[in-house]
N, C-alpha and C positions, 0 to 999 in steps of 0.2 A: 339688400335689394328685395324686392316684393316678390311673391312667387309668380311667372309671368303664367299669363293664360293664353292660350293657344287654340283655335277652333281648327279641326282639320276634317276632309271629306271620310267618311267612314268607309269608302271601299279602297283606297288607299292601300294596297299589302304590304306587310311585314314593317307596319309605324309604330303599332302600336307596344309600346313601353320603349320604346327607343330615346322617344326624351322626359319619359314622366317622372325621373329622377329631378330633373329640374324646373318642371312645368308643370301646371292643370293643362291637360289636353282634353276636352271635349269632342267627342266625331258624330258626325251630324252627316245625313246622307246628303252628297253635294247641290244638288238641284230643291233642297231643302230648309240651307242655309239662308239666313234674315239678318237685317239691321238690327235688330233684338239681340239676335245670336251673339255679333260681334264689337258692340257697341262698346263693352270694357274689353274687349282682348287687342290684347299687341302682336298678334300675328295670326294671318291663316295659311293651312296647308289644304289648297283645293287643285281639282282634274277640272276638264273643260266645260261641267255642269255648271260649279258656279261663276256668274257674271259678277263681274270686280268692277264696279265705278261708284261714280258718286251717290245711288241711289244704296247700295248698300254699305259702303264705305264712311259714307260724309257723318264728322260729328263723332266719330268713333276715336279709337287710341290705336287704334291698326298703324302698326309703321315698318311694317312688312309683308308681302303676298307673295309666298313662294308656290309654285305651280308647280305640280309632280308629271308636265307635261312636255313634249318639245314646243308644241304651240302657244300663243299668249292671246291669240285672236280675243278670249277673252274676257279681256284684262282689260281697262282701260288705261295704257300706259300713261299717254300725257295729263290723264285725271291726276291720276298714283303721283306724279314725278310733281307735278306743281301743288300737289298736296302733301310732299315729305313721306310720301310711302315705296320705299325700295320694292321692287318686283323682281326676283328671280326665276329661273326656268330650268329644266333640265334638259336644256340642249343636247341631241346627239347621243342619250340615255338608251334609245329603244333603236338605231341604226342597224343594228344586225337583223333585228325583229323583223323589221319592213322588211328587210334583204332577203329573210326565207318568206316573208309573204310575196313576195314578188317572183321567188324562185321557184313554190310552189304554183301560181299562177302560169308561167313559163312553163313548166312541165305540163299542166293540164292543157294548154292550148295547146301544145305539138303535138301533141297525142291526140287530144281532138280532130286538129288539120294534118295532120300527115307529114310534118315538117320537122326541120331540122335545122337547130341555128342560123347555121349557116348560108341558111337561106330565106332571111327575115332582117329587116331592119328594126331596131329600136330605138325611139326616139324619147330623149332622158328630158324632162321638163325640170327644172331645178337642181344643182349641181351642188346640194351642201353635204352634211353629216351623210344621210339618206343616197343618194342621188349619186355620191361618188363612189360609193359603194357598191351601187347599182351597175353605176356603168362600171367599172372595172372587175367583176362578176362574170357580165353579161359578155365582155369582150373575151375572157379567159374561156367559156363556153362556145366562143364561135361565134355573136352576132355582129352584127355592123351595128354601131351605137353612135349615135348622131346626139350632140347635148346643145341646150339651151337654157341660160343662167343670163341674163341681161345684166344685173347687176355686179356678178363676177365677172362680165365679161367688161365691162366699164373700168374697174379696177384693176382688173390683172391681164387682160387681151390673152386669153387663153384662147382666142379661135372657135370658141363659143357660136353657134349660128341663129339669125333670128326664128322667131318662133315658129312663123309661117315658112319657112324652109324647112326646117325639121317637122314638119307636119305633114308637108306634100312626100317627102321621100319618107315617112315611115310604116311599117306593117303593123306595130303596135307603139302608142306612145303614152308613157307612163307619168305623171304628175307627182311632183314629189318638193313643192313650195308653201312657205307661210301663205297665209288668208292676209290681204290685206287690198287696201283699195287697186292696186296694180294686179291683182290676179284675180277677186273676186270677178266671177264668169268667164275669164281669160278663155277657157275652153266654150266657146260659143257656135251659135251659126255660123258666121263669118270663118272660125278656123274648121270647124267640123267641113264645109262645102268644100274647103282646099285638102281634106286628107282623101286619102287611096281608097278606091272603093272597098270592102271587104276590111276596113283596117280597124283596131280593137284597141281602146282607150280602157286603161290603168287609171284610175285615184285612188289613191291612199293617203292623200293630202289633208285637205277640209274639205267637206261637200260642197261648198258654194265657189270652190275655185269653176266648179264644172257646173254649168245651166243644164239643170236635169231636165227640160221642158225642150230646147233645142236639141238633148243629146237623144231624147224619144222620138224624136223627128225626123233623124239625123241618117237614119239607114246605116251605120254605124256597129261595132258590137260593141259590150261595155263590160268589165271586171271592175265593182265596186265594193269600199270598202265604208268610204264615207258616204255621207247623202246629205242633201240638203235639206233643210228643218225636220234633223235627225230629233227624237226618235221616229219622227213617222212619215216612214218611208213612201215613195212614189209608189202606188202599185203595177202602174205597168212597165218603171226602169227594173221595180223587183224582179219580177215575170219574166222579161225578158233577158234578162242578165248574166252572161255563159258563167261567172261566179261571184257570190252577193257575202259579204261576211258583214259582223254586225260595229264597224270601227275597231278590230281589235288586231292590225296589221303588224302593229309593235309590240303584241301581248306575248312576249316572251319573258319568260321566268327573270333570267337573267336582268333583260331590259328594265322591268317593273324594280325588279330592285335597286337597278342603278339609279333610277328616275327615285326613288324613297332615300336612298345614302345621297343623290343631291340637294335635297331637301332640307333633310335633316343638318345636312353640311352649315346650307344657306343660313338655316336659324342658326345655330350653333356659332358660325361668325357674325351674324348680326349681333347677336346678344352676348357672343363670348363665352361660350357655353363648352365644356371638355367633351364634346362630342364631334369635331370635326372630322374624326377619321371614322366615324361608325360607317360599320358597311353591317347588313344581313348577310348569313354565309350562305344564302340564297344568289348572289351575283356569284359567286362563282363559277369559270365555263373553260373551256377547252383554249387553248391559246387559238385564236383566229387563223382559218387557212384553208391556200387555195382546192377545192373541190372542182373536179371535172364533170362533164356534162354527163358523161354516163353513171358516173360512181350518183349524179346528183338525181337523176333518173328513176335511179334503184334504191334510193333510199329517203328518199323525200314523203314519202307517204307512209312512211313508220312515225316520222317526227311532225307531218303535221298533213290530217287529212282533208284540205279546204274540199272537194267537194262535198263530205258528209256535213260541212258545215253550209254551207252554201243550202243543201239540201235541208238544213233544220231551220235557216233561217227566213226560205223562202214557206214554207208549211208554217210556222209561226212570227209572223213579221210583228204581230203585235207585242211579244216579246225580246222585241231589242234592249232595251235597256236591261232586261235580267241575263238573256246570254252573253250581255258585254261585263256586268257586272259579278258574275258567276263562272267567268272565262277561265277555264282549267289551263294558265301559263306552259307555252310551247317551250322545251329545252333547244338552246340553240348547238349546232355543232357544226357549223365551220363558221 
């Protein structure tokens, strides 16, 4: 068999030598990669910089694109699929990550408002890996958590409510869905005008679930992670923003590695490689468990301080891509 060659994004952590035993791997900073690059490799290992469709793909030997992401927005799947090229994901990789970015958000706003669980509703936009996490957290701390999952609720009648219900009754409502034609701007004028006065929108999704242009308008408050036509950010959703991070919600240690051992997985059975069990001994983490509001209170800001980042990232916005690229991996502990 030939030696295969492999292009993969160069900020990628803990890939590299993981399959060079059996591969030429080249890393290439993702937003950098070309049709040149990949035109003899049989597989790329990219994050949501590079765009995967015909314009880079076509004419190539690629018959693989593994994504070290939960997202595929992307990817052009039905390109890939009627072109013979498998696409894999790291679904559900970085879950916990979100879970203390949102935990930490949650403490800073009580604190801010003067509240306490228990006297807040939260309204969960998307019920997957993410999302159930979230809600089952949030309910174990006290809130009222109202969810909405359209597609789950289709499938499995969980009692899931429509969207604009969960908007009218929530104090803060969190986004936690794919990018795709059903939720791009889902968060718009039409839902912003039906939520509670004073009430404070969550993304940590994709930036274009939320029309940043109607959510400036919106009288609203916002906790953002994503943005639309990331890197360069709005400057007056920045400005105004009770907390602004630079997309790195799910930038925990653990996560990042699980999202690289999926990866590596995906190549490894594509091409039948003795690496399917590679993990970095950087995934390792505490066994998963429940935390209470106070114990979460008192210690949440030793493990991850979103306002000092929020603060670096509003003083330097032109630096998104290097503080998401340069992101010192959060340890997770519950």
């Amino acid at each position: 068999m030939k030696n295969l060659k492999i292009i993969a994004d160069s900020a990628i952590p803990f890939l590299r030598g993981a399959l060079e035993p059996w591969a030429e791997v080249h890393y290439l900073p993702g937003a950098a990669i070309e049709a040149a690059d990949v035109c003899d490799a049989d597989a790329l290992i990219v994050r949501t910089r590079t765009r995967c469709d015909a314009r880079l793909l076509g004419g190539s030997h690629v018959g693989l694109v593994a994504t070290a992401t939960i997202g595929f927005d992307h990817i052009d799947t039905a390109w890939c699929a009627a072109n013979g090229i498998r696409v894999e994901t790291a679904a559900g990789c970085n879950a916990r990550g979100v879970l203390q970015w949102v935990a930490a958000v949650l403490v800073h706003l009580s604190r801010l408002g003067g509240w306490r669980p228990e006297e807040r509703t939260l309204g969960v936009v998307g019920v997957g890996h993410v999302g159930s996490l979230v809600r089952e957290y949030a309910e174990l701390w006290g809130f009222r958590v109202l969810c909405c999952d359209p597609p789950r609720e289709e499938r499995e009648h969980c009692g899931f409510l429509p969207l604009e219900e969960v908007a009218r009754h929530s104090d803060i409502l969190t986004f936690h869905t794919p990018l795709d034609d059903t939720t791009r701007h889902m968060a718009g004028k039409e839902l912003f005008g039906q939520m509670r006065p004073g009430a404070i929108l969550l993304n940590s999704s994709r930036g274009e679930v939320v029309d940043g242009e109607a959510l400036a308008a919106s009288g609203l408050g916002w906790v953002l992670d994503v943005w639309e036509h990331e890197p360069h950010l709005d400057p007056g959703l920045l400005r105004r923003a009770l907390l602004a991070t630079p997309h790195v919600a799910g930038y925990s240690e653990q996560g990042k590695a699980n999202a690289t051992a999926l990866v590596v997985e995906a190549v490894a059975r594509h091409f039948d490689l003795p690496a399917k069990a590679w993990r970095p001994s950087e995934a390792a983490r505490p066994a998963p468990r429940p935390i209470g509001w106070q114990e979460l209170c008192s210690t949440i800001g030793e493990a991850y301080d979103i306002a000092g980042e929020s603060r670096c990232l509003k003083a330097h916005p032109d630096a998104f891509e290097r503080l998401r690229d340069n992101y010192r991996y959060r340890r997770e502990y519950f």
